[in-house]
C-alpha positions as CSV (number, residue, x, y, z in Angstrom):
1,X,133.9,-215.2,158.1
2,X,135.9,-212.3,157.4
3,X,136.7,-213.6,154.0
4,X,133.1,-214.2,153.3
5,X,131.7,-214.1,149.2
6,X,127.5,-213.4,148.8
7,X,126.3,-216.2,146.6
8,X,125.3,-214.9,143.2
9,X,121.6,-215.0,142.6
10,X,122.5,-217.4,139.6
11,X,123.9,-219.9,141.9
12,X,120.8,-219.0,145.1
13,X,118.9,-220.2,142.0
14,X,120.8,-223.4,142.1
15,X,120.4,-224.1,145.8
16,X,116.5,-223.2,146.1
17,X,116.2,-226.0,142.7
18,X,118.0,-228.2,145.0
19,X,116.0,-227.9,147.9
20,X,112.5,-228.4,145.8
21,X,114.4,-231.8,144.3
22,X,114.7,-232.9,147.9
23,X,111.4,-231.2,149.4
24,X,109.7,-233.4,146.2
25,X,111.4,-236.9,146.4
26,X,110.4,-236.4,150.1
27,X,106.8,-236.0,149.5
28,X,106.9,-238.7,146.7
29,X,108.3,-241.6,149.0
30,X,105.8,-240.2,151.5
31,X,102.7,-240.2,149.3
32,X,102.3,-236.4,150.9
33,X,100.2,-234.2,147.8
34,X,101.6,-230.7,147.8
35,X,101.5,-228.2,144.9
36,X,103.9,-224.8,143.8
37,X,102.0,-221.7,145.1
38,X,102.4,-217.8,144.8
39,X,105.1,-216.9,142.3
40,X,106.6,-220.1,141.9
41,X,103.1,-221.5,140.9
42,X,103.2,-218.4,138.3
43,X,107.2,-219.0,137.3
44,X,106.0,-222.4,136.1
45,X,102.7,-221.7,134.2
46,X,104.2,-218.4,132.4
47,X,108.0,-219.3,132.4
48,X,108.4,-222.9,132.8
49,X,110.8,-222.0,135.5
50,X,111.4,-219.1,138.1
51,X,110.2,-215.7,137.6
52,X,113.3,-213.6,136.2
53,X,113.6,-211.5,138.7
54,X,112.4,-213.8,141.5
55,X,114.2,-215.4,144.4
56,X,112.3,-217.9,146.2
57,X,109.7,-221.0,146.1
58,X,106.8,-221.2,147.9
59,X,105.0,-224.7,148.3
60,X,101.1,-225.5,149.1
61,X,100.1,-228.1,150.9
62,X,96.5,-229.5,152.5
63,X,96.2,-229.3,155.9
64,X,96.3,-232.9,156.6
65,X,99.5,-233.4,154.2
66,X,101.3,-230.3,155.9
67,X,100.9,-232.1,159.5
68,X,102.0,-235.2,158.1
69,X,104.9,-233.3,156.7
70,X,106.0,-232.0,160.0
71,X,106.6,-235.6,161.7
72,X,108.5,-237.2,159.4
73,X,111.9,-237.9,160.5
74,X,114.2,-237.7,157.4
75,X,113.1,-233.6,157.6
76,X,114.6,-233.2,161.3
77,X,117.9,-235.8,160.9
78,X,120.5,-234.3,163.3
79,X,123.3,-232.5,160.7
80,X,121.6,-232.7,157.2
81,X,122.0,-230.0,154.9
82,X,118.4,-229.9,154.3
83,X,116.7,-229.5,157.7
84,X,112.6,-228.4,158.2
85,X,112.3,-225.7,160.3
86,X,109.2,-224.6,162.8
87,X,108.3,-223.6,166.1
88,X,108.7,-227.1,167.2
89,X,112.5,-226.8,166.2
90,X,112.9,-223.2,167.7
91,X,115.1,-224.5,170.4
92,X,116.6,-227.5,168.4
93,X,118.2,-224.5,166.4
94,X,118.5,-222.1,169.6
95,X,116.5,-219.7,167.2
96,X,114.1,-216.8,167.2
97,X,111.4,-218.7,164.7
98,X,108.1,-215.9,163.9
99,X,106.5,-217.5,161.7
100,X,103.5,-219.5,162.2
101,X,104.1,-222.1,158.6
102,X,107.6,-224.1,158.2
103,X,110.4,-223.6,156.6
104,X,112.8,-226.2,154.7
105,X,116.6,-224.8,155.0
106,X,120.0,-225.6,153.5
107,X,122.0,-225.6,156.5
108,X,125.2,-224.7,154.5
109,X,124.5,-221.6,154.0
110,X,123.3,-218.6,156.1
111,X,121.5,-215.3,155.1
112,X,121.7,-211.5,156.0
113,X,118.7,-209.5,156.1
114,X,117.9,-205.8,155.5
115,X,114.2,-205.6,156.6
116,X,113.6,-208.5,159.3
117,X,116.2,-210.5,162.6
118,X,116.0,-213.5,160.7
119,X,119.1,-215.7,159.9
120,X,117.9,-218.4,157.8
121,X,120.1,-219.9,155.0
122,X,118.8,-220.8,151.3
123,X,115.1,-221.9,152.2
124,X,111.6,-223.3,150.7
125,X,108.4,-221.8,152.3
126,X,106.1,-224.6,153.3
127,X,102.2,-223.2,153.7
128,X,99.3,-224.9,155.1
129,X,96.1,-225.1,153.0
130,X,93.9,-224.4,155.9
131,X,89.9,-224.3,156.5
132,X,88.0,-220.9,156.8
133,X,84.3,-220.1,158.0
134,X,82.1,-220.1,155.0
135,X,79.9,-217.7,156.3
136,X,81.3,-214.2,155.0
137,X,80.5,-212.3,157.8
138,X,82.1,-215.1,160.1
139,X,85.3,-215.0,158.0
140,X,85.6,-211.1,157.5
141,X,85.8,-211.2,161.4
142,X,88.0,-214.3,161.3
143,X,90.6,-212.1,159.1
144,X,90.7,-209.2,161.6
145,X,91.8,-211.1,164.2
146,X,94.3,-212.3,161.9
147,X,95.3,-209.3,160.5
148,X,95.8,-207.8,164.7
149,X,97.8,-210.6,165.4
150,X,100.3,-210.3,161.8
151,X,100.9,-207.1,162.1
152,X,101.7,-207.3,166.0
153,X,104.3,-210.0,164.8
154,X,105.3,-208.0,162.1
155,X,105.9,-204.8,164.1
156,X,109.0,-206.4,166.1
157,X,110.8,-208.8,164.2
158,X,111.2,-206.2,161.1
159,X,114.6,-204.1,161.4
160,X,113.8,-200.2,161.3
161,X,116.0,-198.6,159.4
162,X,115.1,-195.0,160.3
163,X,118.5,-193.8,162.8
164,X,116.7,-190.4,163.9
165,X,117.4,-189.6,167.6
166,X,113.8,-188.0,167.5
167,X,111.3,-188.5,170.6
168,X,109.2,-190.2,168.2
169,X,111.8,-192.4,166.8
170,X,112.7,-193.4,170.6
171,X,109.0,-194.6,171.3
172,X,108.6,-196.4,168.3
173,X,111.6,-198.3,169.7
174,X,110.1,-199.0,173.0
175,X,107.1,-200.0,171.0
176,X,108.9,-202.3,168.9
177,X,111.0,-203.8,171.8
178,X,108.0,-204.2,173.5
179,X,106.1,-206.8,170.6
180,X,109.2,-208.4,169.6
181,X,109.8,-209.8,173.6
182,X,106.0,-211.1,173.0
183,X,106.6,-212.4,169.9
184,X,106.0,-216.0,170.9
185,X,102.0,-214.7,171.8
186,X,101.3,-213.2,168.6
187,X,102.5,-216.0,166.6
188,X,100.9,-218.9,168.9
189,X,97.8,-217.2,168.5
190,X,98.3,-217.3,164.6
191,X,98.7,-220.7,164.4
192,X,95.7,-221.5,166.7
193,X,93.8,-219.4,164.4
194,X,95.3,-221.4,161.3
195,X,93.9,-224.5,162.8
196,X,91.0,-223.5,163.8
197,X,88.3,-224.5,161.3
198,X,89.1,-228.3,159.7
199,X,90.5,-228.8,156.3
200,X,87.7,-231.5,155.8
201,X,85.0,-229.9,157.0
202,X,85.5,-226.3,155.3
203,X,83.9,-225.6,151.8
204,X,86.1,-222.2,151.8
205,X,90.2,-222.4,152.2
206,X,93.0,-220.3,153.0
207,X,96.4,-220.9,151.6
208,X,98.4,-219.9,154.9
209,X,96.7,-217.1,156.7
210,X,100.2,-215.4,156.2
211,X,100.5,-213.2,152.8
212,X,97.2,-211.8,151.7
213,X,94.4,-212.6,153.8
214,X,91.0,-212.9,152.8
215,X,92.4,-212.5,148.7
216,X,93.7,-216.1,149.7
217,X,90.2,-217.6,149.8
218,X,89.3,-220.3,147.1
219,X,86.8,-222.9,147.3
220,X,88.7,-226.1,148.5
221,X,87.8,-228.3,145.3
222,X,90.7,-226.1,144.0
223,X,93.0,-228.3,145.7
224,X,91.4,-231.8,145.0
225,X,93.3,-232.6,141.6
226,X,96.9,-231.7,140.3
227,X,98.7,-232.0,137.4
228,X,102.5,-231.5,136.6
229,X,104.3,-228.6,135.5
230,X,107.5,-227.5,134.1
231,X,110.0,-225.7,136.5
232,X,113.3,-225.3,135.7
233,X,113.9,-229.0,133.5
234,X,111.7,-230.5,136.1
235,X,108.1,-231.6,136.3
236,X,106.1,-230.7,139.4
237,X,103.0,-230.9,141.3
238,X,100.4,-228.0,140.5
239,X,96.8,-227.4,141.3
240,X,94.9,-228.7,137.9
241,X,93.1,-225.4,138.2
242,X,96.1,-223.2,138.4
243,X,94.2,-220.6,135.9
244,X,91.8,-219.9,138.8
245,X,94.3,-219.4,141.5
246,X,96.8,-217.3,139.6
247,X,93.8,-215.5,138.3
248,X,92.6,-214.6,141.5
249,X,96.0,-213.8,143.2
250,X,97.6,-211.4,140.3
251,X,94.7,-210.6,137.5
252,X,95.8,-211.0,134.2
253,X,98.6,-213.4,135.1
254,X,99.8,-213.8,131.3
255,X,100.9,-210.1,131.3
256,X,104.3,-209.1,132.7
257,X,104.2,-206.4,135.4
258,X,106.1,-202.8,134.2
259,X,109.6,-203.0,134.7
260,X,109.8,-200.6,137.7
261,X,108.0,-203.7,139.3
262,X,110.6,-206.2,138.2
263,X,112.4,-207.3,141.5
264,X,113.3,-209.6,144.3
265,X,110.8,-209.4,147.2
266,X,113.0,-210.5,149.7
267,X,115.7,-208.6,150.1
268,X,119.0,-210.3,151.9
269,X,122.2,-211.6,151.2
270,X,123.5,-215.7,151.2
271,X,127.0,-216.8,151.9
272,X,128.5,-220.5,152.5
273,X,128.9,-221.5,155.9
């Protein structure tokens, strides 16, 4: 470890397009319909590939398909390099998992984070497509709850960087202490949220509950036809009405975003294992 090299972001690059190979031959051989989402979704309309200046993929899938997902048994083989991760495998890994969607890792590498305790390696984010109320009223209330329970998550398991010995400083500690020992309540309560309201039986969806809320919100036809898209030399799965998502998620999706804007979201470093 002492002798440990960070992974260029040229060659994370070449792990995370690994990971979606696998993650898609998976769902192939499984008949499991899942589509690119957030920035990878946009990477492969505008660039045919990842965002320049991006560092991860993000993966959609209907609710039924995601819980099929999570039972199949080639995701949780004992010692493969590519191993699903959720609060079902929290103590498989003897981890701290917060997150109430899964996680497909490459279990030969490992990660260092700057904002957030986790550890994870090279990884895929794997969201639900999940029903909402389709009365607004309903759902503006629905999205409180969630937004009380996120932020409660969020308030322990991201670092503070802030090293002031102030009396403040010292009771925002206690405070964060205090909601990262209860992690486990805020993020159970997330999921039982995300599950709340059928994928069948909901006119209105939610593409994971985690990331932007109620801006997340598309009529569920959205996600009844696909078509295949270029990312990185590779055709994949993509909603048929991609235009209407990425419109909806980021405006004028065609136009790059000023420069000052132009990097990673996540901010960590990989190394081989």
């Amino acid at each position: 470890m002492e002798n440990k090299q960070i992974i260029q972001p040229d060659e994370v690059k070449i792990i995370l397009i690994r990971l979606l190979e696998y993650f898609d031959t998976v769902c192939k051989k499984n008949n499991i319909q899942y589509s690119l989402g957030y920035g990878t979704l946009l990477g492969a309309a505008r660039h045919g590939g990842f965002i320049p200046w991006d560092d991860d993929i993000d993966v959609m899938l209907p609710e039924p398909d995601y819980k099929r997902l999570l039972e199949l048994p080639e995701l949780r083989q004992q010692d493969a390099q590519f191993q699903l991760h959720t609060i079902a495998t929290e103590k498989h890994f003897c981890e701290i998992y917060p997150y109430p969607f899964a996680k497909l890792v490459d279990e030969k590498t490992y990660g260092e984070y700057m904002r957030t305790k986790d550890k994870f390696g090279a990884y895929i984010d794997i969201f639900p497509v999940v029903g909402v109320p389709d009365d607004t009223k309903k759902r503006e209330q629905f999205f409180r709850e969630f937004e009380k329970n996120k932020l409660s998550l969020a308030i322990g398991y991201r670092i503070d960087r802030d090293r002031k010995n102030t009396f403040i400083q010292k009771l925002r500690n206690i405070r964060r202490n205090y909601y990262w020992r209860h992690y486990q309540v805020f993020r159970e309560k997330l999921v039982e949220n995300m599950f709340m309201y059928s994928f069948e039986g909901s006119k209105m969806v939610n593409v994971s509950y985690w990331n932007f809320g109620e801006r997340e919100v598309f009529p569920k036809e959205l996600f009844s036809e696909y078509i295949s898209l270029p990312f990185e030399g590779k055709m994949y799965p993509c909603i048929k009405r991609y235009d209407d998502y990425l419109t909806q998620m980021y405006g004028d999706w065609h136009k790059l975003p000023p420069e000052s804007s132009r990097t990673p979201r996540h901010e960590y470093l990989l190394f081989y294992r």
